[in-house]
N, C-alpha and C positions, 0 to 999 in steps of 0.2 A: 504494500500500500504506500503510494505516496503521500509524505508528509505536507503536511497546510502549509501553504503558502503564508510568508506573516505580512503583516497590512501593510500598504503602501507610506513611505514619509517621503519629505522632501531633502533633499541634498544640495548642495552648492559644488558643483564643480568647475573648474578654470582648469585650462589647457595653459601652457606656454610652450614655446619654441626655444633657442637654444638662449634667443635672448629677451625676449619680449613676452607679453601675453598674448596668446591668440583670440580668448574670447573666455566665456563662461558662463553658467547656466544653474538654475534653479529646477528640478528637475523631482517628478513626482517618481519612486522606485522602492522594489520590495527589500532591496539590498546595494551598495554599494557598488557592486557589479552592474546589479542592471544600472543604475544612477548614469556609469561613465559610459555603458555602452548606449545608454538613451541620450545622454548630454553631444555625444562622437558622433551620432547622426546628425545634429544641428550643426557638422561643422564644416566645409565641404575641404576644410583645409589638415585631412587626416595625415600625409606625407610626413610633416616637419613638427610633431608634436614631438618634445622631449621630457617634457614633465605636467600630470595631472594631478591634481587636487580635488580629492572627495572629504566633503564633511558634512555629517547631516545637521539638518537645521531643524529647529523646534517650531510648529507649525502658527505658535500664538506669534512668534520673531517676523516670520515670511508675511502672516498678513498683515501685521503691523510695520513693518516696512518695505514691502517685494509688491509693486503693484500687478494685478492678474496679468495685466500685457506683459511684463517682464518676465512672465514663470513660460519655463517649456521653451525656451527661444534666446539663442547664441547674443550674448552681453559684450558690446565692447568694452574697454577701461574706462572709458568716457564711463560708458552709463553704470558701471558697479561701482564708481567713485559715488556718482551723484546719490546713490545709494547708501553711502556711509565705508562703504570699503577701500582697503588701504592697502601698498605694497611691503612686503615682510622689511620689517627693519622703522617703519613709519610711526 
C-alpha cells in the first residue's frame, strides 16, 4: 500500500547561476523535491543553474506578504526585494 501523500505547503525557492540570481518562486508542494522541480518549470533558463535554494514558508508569512500574483510564477531580484528579501551577507 502506498503511503499518504502529506499536505501540500508553500516553499521559497531561488535558483542562481555561477554569479547572479536567476529568478525565484513561491511554490505550492508536498515536499521539497517536488517545491524545486515545480519552481525548475517556471524557469526556461535550466542550463546555467548552479545553486538552489529551498525553504519552506509558513502559510500565515506568504499571505501576509506574497501577493496571489506572485505565488507559482518565476520572481526576478527586483521583485523578491520589493518583497522584503535580501542577499546572504545583507
Amino acid at each position: 500500500m502506498k503511503p499518504p501523500e502529506k499536505p501540500a505547503q508553500w516553499f521559497y525557492v531561488s535558483f542562481s547561476g555561477v554569479s547572479a540570481l536567476i529568478g525565484a518562486a513561491f511554490v505550492e508542494a508536498s515536499s521539497k523535491r517536488a517545491a524545486v522541480k515545480a519552481a525548475r518549470g517556471l524557469t526556461p533558463i535550466r542550463d546555467v543553474i548552479a545553486d538552489v535554494l529551498c525553504l519552506p514558508v509558513e502559510s500565515k508569512d506568504l499571505q501576509r506578504h506574497v501577493p496571489v500574483a506572485l505565488r507559482n510564477k518565476l520572481l526576478t531580484e527586483s521583485q523578491i526585494r520589493q518583497l522584503g528579501g535580501k542577499r546572504p551577507g545583507e
